[in-house]
PLY file of the C-alpha trace (Angstrom):
ply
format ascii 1.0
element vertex 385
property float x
property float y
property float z
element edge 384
property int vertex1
property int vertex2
end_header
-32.29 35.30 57.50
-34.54 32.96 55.94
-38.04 32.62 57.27
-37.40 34.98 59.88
-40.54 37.99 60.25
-39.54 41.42 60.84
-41.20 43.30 63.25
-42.35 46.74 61.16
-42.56 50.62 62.68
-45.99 51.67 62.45
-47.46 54.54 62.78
-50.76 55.45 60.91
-50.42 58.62 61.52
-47.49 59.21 59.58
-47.46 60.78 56.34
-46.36 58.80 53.43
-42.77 58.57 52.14
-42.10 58.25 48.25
-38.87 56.87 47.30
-40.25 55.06 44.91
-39.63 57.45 41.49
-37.02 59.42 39.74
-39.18 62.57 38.33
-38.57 66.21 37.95
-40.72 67.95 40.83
-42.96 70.72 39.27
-41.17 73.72 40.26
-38.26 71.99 38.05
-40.10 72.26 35.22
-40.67 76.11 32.88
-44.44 75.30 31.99
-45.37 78.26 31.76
-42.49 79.36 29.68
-42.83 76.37 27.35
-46.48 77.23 26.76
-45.78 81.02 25.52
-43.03 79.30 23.06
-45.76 76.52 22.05
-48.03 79.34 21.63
-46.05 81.54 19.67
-44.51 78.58 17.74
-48.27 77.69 16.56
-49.20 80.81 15.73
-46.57 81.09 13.28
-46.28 77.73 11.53
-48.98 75.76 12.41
-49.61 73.95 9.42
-45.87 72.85 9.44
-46.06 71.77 12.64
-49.16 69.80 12.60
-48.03 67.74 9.58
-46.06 64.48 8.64
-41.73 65.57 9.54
-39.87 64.56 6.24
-39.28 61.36 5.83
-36.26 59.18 3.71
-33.31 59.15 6.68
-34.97 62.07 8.31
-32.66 62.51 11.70
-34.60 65.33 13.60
-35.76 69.00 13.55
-32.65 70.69 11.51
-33.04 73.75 14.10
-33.11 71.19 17.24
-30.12 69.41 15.54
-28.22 72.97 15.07
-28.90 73.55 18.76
-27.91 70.33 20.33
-24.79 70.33 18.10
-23.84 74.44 19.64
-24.70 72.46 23.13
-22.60 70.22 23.01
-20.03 71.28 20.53
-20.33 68.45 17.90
-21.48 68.37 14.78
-25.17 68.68 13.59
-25.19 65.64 11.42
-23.87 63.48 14.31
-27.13 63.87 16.19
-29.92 61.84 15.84
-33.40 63.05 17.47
-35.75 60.66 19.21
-39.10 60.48 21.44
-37.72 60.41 24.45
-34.17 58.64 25.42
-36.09 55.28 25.95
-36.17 55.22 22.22
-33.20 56.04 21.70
-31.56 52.99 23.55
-34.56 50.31 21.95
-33.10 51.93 18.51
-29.36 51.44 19.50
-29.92 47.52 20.99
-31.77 47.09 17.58
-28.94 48.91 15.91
-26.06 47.00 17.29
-27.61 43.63 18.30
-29.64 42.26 15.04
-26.57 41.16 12.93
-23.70 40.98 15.66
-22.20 38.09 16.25
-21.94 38.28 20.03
-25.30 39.18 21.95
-23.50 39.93 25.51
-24.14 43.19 26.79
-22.40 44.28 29.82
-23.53 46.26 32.25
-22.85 48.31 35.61
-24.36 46.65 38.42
-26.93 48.15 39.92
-28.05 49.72 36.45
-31.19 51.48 35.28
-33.83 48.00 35.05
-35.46 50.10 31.88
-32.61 49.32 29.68
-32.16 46.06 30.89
-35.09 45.05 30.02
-34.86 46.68 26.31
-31.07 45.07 25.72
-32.81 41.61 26.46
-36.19 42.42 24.51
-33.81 42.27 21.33
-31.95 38.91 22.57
-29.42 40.29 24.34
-27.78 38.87 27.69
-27.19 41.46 29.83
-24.87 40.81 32.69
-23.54 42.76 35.37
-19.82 44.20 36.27
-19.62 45.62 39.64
-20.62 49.55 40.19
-18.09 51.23 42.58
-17.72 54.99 44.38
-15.98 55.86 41.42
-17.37 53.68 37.88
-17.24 50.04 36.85
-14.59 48.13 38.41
-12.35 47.73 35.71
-10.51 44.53 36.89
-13.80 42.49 36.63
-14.44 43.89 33.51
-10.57 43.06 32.02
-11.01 39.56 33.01
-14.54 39.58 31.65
-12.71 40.19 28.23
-10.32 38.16 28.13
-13.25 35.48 27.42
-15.70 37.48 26.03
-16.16 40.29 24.27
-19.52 42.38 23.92
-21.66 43.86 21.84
-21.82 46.85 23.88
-20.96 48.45 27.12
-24.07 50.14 28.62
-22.90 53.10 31.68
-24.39 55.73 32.92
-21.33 57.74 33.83
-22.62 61.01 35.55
-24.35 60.59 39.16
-25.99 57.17 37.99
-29.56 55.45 37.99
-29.95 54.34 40.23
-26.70 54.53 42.18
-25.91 58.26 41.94
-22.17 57.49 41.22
-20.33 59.21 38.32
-17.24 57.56 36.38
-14.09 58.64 36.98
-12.22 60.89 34.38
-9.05 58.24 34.72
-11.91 55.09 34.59
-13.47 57.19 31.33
-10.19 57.01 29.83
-9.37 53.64 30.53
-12.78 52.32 28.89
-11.79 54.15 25.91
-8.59 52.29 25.77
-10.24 48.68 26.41
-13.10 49.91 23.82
-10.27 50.67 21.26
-8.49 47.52 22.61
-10.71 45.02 21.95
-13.03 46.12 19.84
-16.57 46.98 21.50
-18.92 49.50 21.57
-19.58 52.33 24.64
-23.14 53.07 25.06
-22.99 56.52 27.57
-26.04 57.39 29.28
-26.05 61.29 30.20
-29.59 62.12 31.16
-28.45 63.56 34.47
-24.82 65.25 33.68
-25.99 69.45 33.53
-27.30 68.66 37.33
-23.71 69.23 38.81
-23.66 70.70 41.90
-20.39 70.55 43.59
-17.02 69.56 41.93
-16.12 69.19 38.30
-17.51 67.69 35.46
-15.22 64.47 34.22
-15.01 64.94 30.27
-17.88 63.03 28.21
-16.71 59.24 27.06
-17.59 60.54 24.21
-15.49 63.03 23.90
-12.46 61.53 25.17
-12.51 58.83 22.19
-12.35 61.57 19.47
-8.95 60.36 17.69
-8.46 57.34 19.79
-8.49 54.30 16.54
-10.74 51.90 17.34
-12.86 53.62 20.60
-16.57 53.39 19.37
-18.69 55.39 21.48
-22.76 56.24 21.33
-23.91 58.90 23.43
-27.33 59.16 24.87
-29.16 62.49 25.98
-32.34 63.44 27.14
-34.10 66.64 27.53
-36.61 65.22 30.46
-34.14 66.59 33.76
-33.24 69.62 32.43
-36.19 70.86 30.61
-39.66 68.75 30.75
-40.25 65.25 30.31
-43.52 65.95 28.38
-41.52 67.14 25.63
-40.40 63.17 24.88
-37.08 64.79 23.32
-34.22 62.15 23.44
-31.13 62.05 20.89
-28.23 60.11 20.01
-24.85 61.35 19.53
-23.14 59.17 17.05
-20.58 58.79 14.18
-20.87 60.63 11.04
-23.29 57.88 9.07
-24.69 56.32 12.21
-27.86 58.70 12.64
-28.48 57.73 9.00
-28.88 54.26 9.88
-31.09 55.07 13.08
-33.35 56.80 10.86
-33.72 53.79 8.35
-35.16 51.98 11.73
-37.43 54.46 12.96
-38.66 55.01 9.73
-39.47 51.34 9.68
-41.17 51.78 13.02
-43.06 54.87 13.68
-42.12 56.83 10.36
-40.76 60.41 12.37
-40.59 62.11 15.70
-43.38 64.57 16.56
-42.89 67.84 14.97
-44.30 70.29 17.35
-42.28 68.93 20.59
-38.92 68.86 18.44
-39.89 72.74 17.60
-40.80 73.56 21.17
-37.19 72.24 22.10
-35.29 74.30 19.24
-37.00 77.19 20.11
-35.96 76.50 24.10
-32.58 76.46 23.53
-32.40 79.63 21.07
-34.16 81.12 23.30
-32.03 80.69 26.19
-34.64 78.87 28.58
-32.81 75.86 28.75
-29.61 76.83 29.78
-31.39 79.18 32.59
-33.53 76.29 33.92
-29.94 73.80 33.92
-29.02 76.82 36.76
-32.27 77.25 38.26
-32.47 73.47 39.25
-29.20 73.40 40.20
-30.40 76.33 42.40
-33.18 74.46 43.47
-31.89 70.85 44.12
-28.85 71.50 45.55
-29.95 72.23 49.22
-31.98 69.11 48.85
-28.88 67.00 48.02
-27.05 68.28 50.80
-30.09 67.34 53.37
-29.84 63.93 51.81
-26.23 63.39 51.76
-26.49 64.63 55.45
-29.51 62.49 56.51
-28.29 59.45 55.22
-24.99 59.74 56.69
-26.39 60.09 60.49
-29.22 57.75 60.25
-27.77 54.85 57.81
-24.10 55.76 58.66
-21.37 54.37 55.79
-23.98 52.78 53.44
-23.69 55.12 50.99
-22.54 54.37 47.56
-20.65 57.87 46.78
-21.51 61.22 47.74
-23.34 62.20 44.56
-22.34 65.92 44.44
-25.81 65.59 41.47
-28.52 64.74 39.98
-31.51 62.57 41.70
-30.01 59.89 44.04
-28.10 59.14 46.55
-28.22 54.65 47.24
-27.10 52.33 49.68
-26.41 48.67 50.44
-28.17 48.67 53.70
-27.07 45.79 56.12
-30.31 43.71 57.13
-30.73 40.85 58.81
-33.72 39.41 56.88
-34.70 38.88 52.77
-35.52 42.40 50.94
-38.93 40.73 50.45
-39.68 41.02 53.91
-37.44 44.36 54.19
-39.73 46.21 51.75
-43.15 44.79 53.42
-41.75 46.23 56.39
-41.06 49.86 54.90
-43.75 49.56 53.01
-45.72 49.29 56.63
-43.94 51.96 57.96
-44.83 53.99 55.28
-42.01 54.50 52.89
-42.51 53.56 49.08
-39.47 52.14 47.74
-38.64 50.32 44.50
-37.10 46.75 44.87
-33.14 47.52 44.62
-32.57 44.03 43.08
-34.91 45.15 39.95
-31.41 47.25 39.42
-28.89 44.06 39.22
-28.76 42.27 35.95
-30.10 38.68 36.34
-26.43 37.38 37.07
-25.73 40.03 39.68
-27.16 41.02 43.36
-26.15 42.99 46.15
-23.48 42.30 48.50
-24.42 38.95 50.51
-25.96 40.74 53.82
-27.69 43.89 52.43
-30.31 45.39 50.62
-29.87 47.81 47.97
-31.69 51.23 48.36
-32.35 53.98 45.17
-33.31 57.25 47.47
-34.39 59.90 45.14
-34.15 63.42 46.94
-35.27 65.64 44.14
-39.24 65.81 44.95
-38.77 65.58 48.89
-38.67 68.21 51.42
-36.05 68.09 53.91
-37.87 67.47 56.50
-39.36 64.69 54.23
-36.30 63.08 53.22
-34.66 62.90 56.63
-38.17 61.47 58.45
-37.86 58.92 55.19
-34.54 57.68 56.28
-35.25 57.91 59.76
-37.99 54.96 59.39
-35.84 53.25 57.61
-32.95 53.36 59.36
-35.84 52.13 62.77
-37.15 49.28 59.85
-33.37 48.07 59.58
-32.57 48.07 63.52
-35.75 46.26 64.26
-35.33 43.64 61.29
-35.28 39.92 62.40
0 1
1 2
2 3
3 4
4 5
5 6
6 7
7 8
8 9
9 10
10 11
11 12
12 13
13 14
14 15
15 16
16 17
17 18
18 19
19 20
20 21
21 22
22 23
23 24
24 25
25 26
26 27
27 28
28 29
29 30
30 31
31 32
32 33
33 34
34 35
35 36
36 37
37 38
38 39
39 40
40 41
41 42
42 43
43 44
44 45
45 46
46 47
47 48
48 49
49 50
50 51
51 52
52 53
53 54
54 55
55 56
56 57
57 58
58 59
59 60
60 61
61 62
62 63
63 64
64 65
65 66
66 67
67 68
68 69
69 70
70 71
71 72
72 73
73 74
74 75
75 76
76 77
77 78
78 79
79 80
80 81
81 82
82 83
83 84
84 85
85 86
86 87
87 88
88 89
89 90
90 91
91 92
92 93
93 94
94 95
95 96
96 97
97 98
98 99
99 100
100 101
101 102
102 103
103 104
104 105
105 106
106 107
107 108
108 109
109 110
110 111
111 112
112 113
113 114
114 115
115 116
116 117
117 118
118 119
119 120
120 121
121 122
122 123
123 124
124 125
125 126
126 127
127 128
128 129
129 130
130 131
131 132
132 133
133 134
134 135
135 136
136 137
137 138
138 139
139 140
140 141
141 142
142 143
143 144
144 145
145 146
146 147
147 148
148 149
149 150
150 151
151 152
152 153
153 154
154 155
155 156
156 157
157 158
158 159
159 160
160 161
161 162
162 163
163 164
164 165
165 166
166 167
167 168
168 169
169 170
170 171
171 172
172 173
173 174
174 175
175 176
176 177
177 178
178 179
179 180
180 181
181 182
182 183
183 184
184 185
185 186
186 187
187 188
188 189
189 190
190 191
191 192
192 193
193 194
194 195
195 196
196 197
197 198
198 199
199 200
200 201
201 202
202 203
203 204
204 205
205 206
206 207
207 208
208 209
209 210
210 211
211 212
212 213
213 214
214 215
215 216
216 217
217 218
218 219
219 220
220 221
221 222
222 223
223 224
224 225
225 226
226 227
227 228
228 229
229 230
230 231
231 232
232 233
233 234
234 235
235 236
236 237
237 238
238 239
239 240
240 241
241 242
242 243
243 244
244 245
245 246
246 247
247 248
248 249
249 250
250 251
251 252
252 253
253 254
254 255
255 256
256 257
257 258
258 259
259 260
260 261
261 262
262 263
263 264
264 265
265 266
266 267
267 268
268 269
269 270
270 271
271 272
272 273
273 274
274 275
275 276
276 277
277 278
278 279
279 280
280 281
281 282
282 283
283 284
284 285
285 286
286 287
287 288
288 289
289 290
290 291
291 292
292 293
293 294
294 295
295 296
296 297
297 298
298 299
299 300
300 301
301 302
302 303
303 304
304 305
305 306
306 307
307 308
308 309
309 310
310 311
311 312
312 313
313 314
314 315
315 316
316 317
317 318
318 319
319 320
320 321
321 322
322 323
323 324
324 325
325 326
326 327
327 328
328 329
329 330
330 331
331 332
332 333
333 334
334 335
335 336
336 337
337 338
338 339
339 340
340 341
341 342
342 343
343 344
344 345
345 346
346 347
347 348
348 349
349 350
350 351
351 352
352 353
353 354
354 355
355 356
356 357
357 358
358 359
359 360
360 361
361 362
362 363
363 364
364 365
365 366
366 367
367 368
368 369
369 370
370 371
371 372
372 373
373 374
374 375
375 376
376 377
377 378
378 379
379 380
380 381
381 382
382 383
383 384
């Protein structure tokens, strides 16, 4: 409640917590293996690689292209290669928002902040349509249509940023429809979709609106979770002409993508690594998910968005009895490093009236870590005033 104080756990002595970032630990990432395949690749065709990439609608490394298409069974010239997935989504808002006639942009709420704040750096207004266990809540979104219609409809459909939920295949299908329906544009996230770890995979959005008149859907990858971040290697899987046009904007902008990362990610999938280190971090992060999952459920109880079955997080909506301000000086006192949840709501959305909202990343921590995390928090919450 307002101006109430909260009376904090301290302890000095404790060690602490970070749930403050969503980043591959280092045993997730094949450095050494990258750096033999860097090597080689440089011994070979160095003077290739340390030169301009073509330019005039240039959409990526051809052999990257090849590979991404094999990975995901479209074809080649649908894919468009960026630095990084970032990129890809400030080329996509640029894309679809400089000549449309509608700048609303809906968006799951909670939703990554990062794209938020890209949407709106090219005039768009983002607002929010509620996130539930299993995808947007599609009634909100219906009667959001019948007023408006979008630009674009930004998701993140496989164990969400920061909410850890993934779509529904029947909510996948019904987007389509409404997409097809009345006319707007999907924009599907998938950074996190090869880190399954229980269950099955709902098919891509993507996918599902092959043949469906009318469905428009951009997909959005990223290399960073399953391979390295340091590689920067996002891409865009689009419409036969689309990558064309994404290339006439980066041109514009920064002229190509670097040649020696996009090489060092062909020559990880041919050779196998990055299918190998998909199933060695499943390997890995699995167990850790499971401590989480666990953890949270005895110490917060029902808060929990979804059990994630993968990827990094696993969220609540924490019942307090005081303002997150005061909420996150008190964890931050007990030592636990959390982001602000509301940085995830669009500036017309929030958390239910009565709670804070809580991105717990389980990928880097221990699980002795993890459960001491939400342990303290659980103590901040009961002691909250």
């Amino acid at each position: 409640m307002q101006g109430a104080s909260v009376t904090a756990v301290s302890d000095a002595t404790s060690a602490k917590v970070h749930f403050s970032r969503g980043i591959p630990p280092l045993e997730a990432i094949p450095s050494a293996e990258i750096a033999e395949l860097t090597g080689s690749l440089l011994s070979a065709e160095a003077s290739r690689l340390f030169q301009y990439a073509p330019i005039g609608l240039h959409a990526g490394d051809a052999e990257l292209r090849e590979q991404l298409g094999a990975f995901h069974a479209v074809d080649p010239d649908r894919i468009f290669v960026t630095n990084g997935s970032l990129q890809a989504l400030d080329l996509l808002a640029g894309h679809l928002l400089k000549d449309a006639p509608r700048k609303k942009v809906l968006a799951e709420a909670p939703t990554y902040d990062r794209a938020v704040q890209i949407f709106e750096r090219h005039g768009a207004q983002v607002s929010g349509i509620p996130l539930r266990h299993d995808g947007l809540d599609l009634d909100v979104l219906r009667e959001r249509l019948r007023t408006e219609v979008p630009a674009f409809v930004y998701v993140i459909p496989d164990f969400q940023n920061p909410a850890g939920v993934t779509t529904s295949e029947e909510k996948r299908r019904e987007l389509v429809a409404l997409s097809a329906k009345f006319g707007f544009t999907i924009l599907e996230d998938i950074p996190y979709r090869e880190l399954r770890f229980a269950g099955t995979a709902p098919t891509l959005i993507g996918d599902l609106a092959d043949g469906v008149e009318g469905a428009r859907v951009l997909t959005i990858g990223s290399l960073s979770k399953v391979v390295s971040p340091g590689l920067r290697v996002g891409y865009v899987i689009a419409p036969l002409g689309t990558p064309k046009d994404l290339a006439a904007l980066a041109e514009s902008t920064y002229l190509s993508p670097a040649p020696l990362l996009q090489a060092v990610a062909a020559r990880a999938f041919a050779s196998g690594l990055v299918r190998r280190n998909i199933d060695e971090v499943r390997t890995l992060l699995r167990p850790r998910h499971d401590t989480a999952v666990e953890a949270v459920r005895k110490a917060l109880g029902d808060a929990a968005l979804c059990v994630p079955e993968g990827g990094y997080y696993i969220s609540v909506h924490l019942p307090v009895r005081t303002t997150e301000e005061k909420f996150l000086a008190a964890a931050g006192a007990a030592n636990i490093a959390l982001t602000r949840g509301s940085a995830f709501y669009p500036a017309d959305a929030a958390p239910p009236s009565g709670t804070v909202f809580l991105r717990l990343p389980f990928q880097a921590l221990s699980a002795e870590e993890f459960t001491e995390g939400v342990t303290r928090l659980a103590e901040v919450a009961q002691r909250a005033e």
